[in-house]
N, C-alpha and C positions, 0 to 999 in steps of 0.2 A: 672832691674826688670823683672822678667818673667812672661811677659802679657798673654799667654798663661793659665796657674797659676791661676790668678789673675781673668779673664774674668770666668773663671770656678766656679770659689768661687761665683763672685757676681750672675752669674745665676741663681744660688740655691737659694742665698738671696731676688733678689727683682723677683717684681712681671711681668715678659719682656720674649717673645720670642722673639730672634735671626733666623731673613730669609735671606739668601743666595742665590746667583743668579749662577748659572753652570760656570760664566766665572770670578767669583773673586779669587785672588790668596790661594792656596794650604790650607796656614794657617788661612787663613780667614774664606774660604770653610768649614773645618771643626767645625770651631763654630757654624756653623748654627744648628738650631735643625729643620727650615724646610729646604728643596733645591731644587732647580727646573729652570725651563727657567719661562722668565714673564708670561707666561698663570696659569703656574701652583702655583707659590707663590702668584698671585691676591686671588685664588680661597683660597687657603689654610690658608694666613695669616689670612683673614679675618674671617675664622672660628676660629682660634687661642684664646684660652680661658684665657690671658693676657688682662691685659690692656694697656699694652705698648710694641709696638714693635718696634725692631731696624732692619733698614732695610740696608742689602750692597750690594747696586747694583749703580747703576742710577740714577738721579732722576724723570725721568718721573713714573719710576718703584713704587717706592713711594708715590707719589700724587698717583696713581692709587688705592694702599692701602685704604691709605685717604679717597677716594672720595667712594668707597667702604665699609669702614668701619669707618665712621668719629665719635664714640661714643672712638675709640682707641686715643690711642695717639703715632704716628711716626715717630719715630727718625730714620737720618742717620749719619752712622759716619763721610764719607764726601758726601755732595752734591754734588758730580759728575754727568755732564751734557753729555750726551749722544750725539756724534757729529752729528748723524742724525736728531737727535729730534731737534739740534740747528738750521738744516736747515731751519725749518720750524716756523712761529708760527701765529698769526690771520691776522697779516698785510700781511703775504706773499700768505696765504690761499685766501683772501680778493682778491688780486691782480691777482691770478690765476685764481679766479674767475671772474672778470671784463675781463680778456681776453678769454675766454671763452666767456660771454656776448657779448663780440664785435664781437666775430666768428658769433655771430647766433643762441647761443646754452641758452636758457634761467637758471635760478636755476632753476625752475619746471622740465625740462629736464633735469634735475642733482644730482645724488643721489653718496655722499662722504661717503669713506670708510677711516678710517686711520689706520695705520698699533699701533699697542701698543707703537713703538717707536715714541713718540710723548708728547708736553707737556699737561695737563688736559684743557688749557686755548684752545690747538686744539680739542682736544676730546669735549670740550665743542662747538664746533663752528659747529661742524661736526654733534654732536648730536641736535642742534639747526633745522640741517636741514634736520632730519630724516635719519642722516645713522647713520652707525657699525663702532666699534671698531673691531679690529681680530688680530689674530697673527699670524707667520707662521705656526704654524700647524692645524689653523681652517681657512684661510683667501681661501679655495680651498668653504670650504660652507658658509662662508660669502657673497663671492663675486655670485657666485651662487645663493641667497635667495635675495640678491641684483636686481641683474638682471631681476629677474621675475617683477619688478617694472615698467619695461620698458623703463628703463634712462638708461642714459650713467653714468659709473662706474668713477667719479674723486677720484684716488688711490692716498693718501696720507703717508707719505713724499718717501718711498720707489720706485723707479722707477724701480729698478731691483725684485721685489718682484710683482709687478705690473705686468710686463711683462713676467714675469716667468709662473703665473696663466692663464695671460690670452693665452701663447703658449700653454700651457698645455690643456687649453679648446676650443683650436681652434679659439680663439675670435683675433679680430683685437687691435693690442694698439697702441698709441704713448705718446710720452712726451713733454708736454709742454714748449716752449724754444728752444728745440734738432728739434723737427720734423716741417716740414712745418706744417701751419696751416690746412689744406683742406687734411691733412692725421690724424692731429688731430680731424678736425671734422664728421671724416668717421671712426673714433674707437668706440670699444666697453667700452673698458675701456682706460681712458686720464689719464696720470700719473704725479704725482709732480717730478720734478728733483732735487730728493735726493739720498741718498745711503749712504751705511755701509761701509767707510775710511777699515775696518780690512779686509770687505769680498773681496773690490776690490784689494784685495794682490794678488787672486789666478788669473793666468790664462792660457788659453787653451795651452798653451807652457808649462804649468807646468805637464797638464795630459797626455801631449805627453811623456813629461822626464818620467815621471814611469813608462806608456803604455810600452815604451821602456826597461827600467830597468829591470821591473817587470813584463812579460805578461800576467800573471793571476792577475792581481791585480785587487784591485775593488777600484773604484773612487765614494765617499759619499761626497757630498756638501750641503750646506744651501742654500735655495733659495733667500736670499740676495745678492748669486757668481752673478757676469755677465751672463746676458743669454747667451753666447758664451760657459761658464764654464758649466752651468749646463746642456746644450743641448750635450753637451761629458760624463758628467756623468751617471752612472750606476744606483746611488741611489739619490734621492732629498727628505731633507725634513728638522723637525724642532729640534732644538736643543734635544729635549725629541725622537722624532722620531730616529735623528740619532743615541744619547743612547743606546734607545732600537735595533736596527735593528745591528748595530755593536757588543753591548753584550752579545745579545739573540738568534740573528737570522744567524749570521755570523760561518762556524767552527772556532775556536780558532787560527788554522793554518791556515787559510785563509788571504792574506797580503791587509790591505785596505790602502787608502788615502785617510783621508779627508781633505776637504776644511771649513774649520769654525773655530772659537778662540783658541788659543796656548792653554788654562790651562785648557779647558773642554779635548780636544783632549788629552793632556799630561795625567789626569787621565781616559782614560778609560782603558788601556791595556796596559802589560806589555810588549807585544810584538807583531811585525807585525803590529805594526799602526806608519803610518807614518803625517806627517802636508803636506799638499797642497802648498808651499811656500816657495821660498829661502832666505825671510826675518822670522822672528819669527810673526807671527800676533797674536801680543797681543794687548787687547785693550784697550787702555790709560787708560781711564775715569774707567772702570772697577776695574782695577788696581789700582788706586790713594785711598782707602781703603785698612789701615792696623792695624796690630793686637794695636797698641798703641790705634789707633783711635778708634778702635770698645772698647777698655779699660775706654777712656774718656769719652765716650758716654754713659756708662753703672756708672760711675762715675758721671754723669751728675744725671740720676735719682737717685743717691743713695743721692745726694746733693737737689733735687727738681728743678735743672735748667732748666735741657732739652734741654739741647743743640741740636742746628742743627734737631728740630722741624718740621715736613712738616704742613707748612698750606696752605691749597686750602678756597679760596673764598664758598660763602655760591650758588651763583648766576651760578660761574665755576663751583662747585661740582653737583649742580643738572642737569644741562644738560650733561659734561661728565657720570656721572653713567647711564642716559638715553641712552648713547650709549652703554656704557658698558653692561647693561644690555640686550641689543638689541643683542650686540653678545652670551651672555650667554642664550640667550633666544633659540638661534640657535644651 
């Protein structure tokens, strides 16, 4: 069958837009009729003038739709779980918080940020207790508007995203688990001990090898890299950031490397971009969506099944979009 074909046809026919995440494979990418990193298909789907959308990303990427737009109805082709977002979820949240508590550090003295890669049932938790949702390309004025609160910044699930901003602003961090405690309680912003499996591919021996190679090169990373990575880099930013800035802002002849996902990097340039990595850093879960699936799923509504459905709780939807909207508000 050629599903390619097929997915074309039904789009016409029913009533669904197809959103695409910047790191899903080539073929898949292209079916999207929106595309973007999570910031920008929250905002976009949800205007989206369907009633049904099929979403391939992630799933926290999803519920966040949902919880956003809960009058739609959204479908993923697979439920793919995001390994950061696994790191995390209320019991672990819960737990981090009790040591904390035992440092000395009360919740009133605590104001949580969690990064979008996270599940709704943490965004609900986090919004519970008056903080922000963010992503990397807003999480520099989140944590900022934050701040002004005059708490300490508990940076959720992202440890290297955490520490990234706060080097950036001068502030003090550490991470919960990794750092003694009494450096913990002397930060500005305390971080969950998670992280991005794809982004911790790249490291500062890798920007040495092209530095080398390449002398004029320019090294662009996601601020998910290791601080090690990113404090060697030239450009830091978000997956739309790095986009634009390589696309638009770079001469064509200019040789860059970046550090962030195999399939975004592989389509931006035909030449003179190189990956960050002596492995391929693709990211599973991303991946695990294909053109068959995105077939069935769109077969699903044409049958009235609906398969592979996102539901968020009535009690988790209202306090995640409280955070949510907290960061949009920003």
């Amino acid at each position: 069958m050629n599903f390619k074909k097929e997915i074309l046809r039904l789009k016409k026919e029913l009533d669904v837009t197809i959103v695409a995440h910047f790191y899903q494979k080539d073929e898949v990418f292209e079916m999207g009729d929106i595309t973007g990193d999570s910031l920008e298909l929250a905002k976009r789907a949800m205007n989206a003038p369907t009633k049904n959308i099929i979403f391939c990303g992630v799933g926290f990427m999803g519920e966040s739709v949902k919880v956003l737009s809960p009058s739609k109805r959204v479908l993923m082709p697979r439920i793919a779980c995001c390994a950061m977002a696994r790191m995390i979820d209320v019991e672990y949240f819960d737990t981090n918080l009790k040591i904390l508590n035992e440092a000395g550090i009360s919740n009133d003295d605590i104001l949580p940020i969690t990064y979008i890669n996270s599940s709704a049932a943490v965004k609900a938790a986090v919004g519970k207790m008056g903080g922000y949702v963010c992503t990397s390309s807003n999480a520099f004025a989140i944590i900022k508007k934050g701040l002004k609160s005059g708490k300490k910044i508990f940076f959720v699930p992202d440890r290297c995203l955490g520490q990234n901003f706060a080097n950036q602003m001068e502030l003090k961090s550490a991470v919960i688990g990794l750092d003694d405690i009494e450096d913990v309680k002397a930060s500005d912003i305390i971080c969950y001990n998670g992280f991005c499996s794809v982004h911790q591919l790249f490291t500062p021996e890798d920007i040495d090898f092209y530095r080398e190679k390449y002398p004029d090169i320019i090294v662009a990373v996601h601020p998910e890299c290791d601080v090690k990575v990113v404090q060697k880099a030239d450009f830091v930013g978000s997956t739309s950031q790095l986009i634009k800035y390589i696309t638009q802002e770079l001469d064509p002849e200019q040789k860059v490397v970046v550090g962030t996902e195999y399939n975004m990097v592989n389509r931006l340039r035909d030449k003179n971009t190189y990956i960050l990595s002596q492995t391929k850093p693709e990211c599973p879960t991303m991946n695990e969506t294909s053109l068959e699936d995105l077939y069935n799923t769109l077969i699903s509504i044409q049958k009235g099944t609906y398969d592979n459905e996102i539901i968020v709780s009535e009690d988790v939807a209202k306090y995640a979009k409280i955070a949510l909207e907290r960061m949009f508000e920003v």
